[in-house]
N, CA, C and O atoms as a GROMACS GRO file, in nm:
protein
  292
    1UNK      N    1  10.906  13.408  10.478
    1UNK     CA    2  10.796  13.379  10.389
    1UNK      C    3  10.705  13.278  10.458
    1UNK      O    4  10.744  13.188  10.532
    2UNK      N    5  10.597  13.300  10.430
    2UNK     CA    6  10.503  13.231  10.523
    2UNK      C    7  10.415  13.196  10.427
    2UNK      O    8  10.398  13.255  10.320
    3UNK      N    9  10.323  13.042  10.490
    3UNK     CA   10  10.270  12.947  10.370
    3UNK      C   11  10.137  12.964  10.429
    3UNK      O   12  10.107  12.894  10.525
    4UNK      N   13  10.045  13.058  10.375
    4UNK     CA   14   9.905  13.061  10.376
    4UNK      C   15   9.767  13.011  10.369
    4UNK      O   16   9.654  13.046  10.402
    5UNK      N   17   9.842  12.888  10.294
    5UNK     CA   18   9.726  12.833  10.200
    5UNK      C   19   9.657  12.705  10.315
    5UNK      O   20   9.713  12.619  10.383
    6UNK      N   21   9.548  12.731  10.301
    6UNK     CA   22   9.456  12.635  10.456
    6UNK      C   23   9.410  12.558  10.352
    6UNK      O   24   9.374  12.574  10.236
    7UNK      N   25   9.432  12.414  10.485
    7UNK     CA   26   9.389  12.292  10.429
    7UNK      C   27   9.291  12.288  10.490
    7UNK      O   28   9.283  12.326  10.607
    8UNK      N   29   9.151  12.220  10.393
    8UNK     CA   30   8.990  12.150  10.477
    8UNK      C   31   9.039  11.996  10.532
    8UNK      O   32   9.081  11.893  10.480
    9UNK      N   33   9.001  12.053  10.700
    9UNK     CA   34   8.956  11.958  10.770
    9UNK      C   35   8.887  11.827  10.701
    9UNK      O   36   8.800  11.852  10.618
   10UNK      N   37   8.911  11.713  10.724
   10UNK     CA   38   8.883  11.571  10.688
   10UNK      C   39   8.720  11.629  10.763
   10UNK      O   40   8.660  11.718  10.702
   11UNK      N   41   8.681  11.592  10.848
   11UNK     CA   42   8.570  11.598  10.936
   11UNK      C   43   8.506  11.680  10.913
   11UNK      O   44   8.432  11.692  11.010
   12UNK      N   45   8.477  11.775  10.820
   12UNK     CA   46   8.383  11.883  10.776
   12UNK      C   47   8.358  11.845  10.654
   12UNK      O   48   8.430  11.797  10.567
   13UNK      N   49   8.174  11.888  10.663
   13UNK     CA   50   8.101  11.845  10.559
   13UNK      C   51   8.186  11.899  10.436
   13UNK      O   52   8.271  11.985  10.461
   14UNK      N   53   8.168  11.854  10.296
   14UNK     CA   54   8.199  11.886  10.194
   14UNK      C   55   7.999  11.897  10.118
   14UNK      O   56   7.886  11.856  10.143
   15UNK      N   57   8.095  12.008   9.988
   15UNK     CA   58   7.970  12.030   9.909
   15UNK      C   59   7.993  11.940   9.760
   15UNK      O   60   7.961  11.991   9.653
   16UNK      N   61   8.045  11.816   9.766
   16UNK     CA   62   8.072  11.742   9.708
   16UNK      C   63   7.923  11.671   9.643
   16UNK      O   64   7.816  11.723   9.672
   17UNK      N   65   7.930  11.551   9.557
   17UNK     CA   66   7.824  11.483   9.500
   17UNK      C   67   7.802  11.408   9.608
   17UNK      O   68   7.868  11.386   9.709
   18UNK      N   69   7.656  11.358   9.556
   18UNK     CA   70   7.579  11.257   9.667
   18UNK      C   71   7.657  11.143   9.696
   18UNK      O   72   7.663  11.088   9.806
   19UNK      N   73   7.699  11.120   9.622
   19UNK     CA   74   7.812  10.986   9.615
   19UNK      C   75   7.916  11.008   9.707
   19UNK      O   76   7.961  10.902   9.750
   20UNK      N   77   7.971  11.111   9.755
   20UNK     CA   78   8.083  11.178   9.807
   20UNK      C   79   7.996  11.144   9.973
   20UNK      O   80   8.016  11.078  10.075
   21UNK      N   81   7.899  11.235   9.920
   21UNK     CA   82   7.826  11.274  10.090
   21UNK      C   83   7.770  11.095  10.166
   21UNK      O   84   7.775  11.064  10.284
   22UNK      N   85   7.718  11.004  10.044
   22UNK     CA   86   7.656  10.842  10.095
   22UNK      C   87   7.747  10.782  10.123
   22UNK      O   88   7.719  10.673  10.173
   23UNK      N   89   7.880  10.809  10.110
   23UNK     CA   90   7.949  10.668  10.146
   23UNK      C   91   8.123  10.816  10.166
   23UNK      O   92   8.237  10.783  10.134
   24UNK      N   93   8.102  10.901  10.198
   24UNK     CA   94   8.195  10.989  10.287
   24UNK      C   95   8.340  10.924  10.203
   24UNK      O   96   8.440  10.866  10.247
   25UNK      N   97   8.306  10.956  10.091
   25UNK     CA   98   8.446  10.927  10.023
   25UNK      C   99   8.608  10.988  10.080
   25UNK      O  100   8.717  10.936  10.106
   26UNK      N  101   8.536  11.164  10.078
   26UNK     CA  102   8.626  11.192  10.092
   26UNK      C  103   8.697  11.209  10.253
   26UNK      O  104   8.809  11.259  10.260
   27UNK      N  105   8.667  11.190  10.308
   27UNK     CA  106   8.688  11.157  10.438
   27UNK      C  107   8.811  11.047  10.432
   27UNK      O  108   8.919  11.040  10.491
   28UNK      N  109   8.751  10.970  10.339
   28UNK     CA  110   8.852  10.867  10.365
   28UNK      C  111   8.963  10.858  10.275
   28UNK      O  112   9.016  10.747  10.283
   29UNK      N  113   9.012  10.925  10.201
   29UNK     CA  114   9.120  11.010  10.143
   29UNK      C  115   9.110  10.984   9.990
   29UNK      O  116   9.204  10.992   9.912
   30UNK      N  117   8.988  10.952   9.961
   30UNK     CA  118   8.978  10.936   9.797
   30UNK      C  119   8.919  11.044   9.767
   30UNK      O  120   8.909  11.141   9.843
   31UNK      N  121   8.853  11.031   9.603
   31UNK     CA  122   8.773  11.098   9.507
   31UNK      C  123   8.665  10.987   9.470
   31UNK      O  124   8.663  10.870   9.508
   32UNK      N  125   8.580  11.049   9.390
   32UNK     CA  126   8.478  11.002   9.343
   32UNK      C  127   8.569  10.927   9.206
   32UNK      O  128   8.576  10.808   9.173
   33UNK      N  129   8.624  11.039   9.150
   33UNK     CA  130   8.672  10.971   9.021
   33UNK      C  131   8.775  10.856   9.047
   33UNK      O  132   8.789  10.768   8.962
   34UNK      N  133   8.830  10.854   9.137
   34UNK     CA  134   8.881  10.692   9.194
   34UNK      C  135   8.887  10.610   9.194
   34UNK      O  136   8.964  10.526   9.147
   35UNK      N  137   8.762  10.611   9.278
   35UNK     CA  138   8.629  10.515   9.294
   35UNK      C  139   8.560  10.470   9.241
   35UNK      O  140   8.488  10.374   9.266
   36UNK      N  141   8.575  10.553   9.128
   36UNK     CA  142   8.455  10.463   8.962
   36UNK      C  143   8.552  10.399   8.869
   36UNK      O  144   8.518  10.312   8.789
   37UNK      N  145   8.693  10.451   8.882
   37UNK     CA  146   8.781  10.367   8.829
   37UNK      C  147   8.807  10.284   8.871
   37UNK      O  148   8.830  10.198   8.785
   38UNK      N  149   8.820  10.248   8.975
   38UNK     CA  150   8.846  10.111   9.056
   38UNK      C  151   8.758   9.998   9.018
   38UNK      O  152   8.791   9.897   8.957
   39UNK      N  153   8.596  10.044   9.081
   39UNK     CA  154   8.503   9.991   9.042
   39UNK      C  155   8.477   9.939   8.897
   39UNK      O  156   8.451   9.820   8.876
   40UNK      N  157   8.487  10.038   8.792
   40UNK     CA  158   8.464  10.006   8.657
   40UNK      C  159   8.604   9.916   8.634
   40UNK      O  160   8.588   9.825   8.552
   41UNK      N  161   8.779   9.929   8.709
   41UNK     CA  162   8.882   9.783   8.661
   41UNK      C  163   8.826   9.688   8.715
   41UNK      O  164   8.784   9.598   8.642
   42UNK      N  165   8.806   9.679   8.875
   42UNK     CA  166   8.733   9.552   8.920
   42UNK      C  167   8.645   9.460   8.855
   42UNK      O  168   8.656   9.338   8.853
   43UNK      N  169   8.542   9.543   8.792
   43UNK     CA  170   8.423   9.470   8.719
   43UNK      C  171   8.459   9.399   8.594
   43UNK      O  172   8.415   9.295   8.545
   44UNK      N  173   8.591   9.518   8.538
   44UNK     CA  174   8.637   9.452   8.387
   44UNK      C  175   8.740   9.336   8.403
   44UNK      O  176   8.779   9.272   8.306
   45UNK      N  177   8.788   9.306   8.550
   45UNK     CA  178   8.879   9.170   8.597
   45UNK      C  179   8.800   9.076   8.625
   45UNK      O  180   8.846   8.963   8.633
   46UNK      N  181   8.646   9.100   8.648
   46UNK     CA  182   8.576   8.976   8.670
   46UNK      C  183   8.512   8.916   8.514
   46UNK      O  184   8.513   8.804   8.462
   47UNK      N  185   8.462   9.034   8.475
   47UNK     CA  186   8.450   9.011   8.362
   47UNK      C  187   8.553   8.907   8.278
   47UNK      O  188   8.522   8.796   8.235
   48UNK      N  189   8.640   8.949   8.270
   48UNK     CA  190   8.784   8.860   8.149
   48UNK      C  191   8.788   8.742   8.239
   48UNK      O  192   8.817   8.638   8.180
   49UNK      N  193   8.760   8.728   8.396
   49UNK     CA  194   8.809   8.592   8.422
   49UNK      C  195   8.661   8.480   8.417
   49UNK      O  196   8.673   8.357   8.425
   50UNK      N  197   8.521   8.555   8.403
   50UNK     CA  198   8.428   8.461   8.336
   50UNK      C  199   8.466   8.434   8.200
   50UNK      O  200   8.444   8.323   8.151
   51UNK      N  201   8.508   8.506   8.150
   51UNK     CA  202   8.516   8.460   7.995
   51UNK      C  203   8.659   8.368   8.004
   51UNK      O  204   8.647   8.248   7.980
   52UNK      N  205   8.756   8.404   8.030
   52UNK     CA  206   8.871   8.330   8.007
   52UNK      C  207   8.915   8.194   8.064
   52UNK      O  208   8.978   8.109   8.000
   53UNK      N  209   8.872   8.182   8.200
   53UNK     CA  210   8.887   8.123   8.259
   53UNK      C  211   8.804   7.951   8.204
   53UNK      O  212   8.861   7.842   8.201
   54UNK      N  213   8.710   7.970   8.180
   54UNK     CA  214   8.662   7.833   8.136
   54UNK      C  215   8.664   7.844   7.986
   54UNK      O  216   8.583   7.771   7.929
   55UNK      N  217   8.729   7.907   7.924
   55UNK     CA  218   8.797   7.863   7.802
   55UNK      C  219   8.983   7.809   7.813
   55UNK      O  220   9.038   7.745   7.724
   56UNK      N  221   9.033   7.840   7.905
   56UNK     CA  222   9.156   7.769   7.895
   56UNK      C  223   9.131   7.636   8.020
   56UNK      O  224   9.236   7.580   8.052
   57UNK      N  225   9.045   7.603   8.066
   57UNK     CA  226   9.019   7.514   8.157
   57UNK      C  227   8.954   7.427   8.022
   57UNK      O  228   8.963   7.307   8.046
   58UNK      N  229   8.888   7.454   7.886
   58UNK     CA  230   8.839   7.417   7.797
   58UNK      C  231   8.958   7.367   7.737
   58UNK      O  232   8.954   7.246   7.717
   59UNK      N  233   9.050   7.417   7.707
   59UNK     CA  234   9.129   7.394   7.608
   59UNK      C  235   9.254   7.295   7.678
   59UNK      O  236   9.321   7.215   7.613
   60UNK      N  237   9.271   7.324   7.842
   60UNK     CA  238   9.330   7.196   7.894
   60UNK      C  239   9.275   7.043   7.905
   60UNK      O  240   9.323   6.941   7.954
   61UNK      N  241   9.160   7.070   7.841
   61UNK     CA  242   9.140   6.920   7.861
   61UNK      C  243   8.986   6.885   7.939
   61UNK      O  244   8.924   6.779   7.939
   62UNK      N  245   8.955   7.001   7.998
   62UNK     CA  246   8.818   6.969   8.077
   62UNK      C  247   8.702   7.011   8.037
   62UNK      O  248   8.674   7.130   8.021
   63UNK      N  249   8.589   6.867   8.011
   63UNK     CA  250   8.494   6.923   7.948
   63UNK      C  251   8.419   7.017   8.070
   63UNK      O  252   8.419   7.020   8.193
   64UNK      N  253   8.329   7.118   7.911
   64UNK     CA  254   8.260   7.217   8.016
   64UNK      C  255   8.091   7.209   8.010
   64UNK      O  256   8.000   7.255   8.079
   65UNK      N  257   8.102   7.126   7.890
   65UNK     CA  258   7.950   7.116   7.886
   65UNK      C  259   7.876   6.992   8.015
   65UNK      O  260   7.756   6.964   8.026
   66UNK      N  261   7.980   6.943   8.089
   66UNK     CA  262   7.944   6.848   8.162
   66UNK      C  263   7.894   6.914   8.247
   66UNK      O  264   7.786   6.889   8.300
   67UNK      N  265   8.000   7.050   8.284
   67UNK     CA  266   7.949   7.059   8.416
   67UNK      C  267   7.828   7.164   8.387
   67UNK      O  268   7.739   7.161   8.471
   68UNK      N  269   7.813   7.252   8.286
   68UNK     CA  270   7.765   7.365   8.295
   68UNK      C  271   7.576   7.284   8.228
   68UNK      O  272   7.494   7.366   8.188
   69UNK      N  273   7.548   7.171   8.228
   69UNK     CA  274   7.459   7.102   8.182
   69UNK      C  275   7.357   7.034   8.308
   69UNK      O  276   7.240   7.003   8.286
   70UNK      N  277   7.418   7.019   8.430
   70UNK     CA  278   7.372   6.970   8.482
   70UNK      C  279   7.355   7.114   8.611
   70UNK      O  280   7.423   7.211   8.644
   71UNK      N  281   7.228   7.053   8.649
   71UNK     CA  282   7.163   7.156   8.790
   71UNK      C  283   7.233   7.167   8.915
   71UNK      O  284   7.286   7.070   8.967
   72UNK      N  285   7.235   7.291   8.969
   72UNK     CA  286   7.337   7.301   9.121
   72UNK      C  287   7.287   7.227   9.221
   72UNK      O  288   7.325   7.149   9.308
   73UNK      N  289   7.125   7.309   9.150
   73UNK     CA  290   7.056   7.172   9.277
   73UNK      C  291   7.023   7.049   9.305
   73UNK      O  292   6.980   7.020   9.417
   0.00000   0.00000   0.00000
């Protein structure tokens, strides 16, 4: 019994989305749908640690209006 089924070459164009073709996703052994998941957890981990983060830095004891009142520059 013999196994027929051909795999696409990494190195040949795909007729994939633009997204696929600008940044050669699949080349590099992902998906698009991956990649927006990643992106969309990443964003939602920065997200929770602006919010969280200087509320339990709040609630240990450090004021925040001190710092967040005065200019960087």
């Amino acid at each position: 019994m013999s196994d027929n089924t051909s795999t696409q070459d990494n190195n040949t164009p795909t007729n994939g989305s633009w997204l696929d073709k600008r940044f050669l996703i699949s080349q590099r052994g992902s998906n698009v749908r991956r990649e927006l998941v990643a992106g969309l957890t990443t964003f939602l981990a920065m997200v929770y640690s602006v919010i969280v983060v200087p509320s339990m830095l709040g609630a240990a004891g450090f004021d925040q209006a001190q710092y967040l009142s005065q200019p960087v520059w």
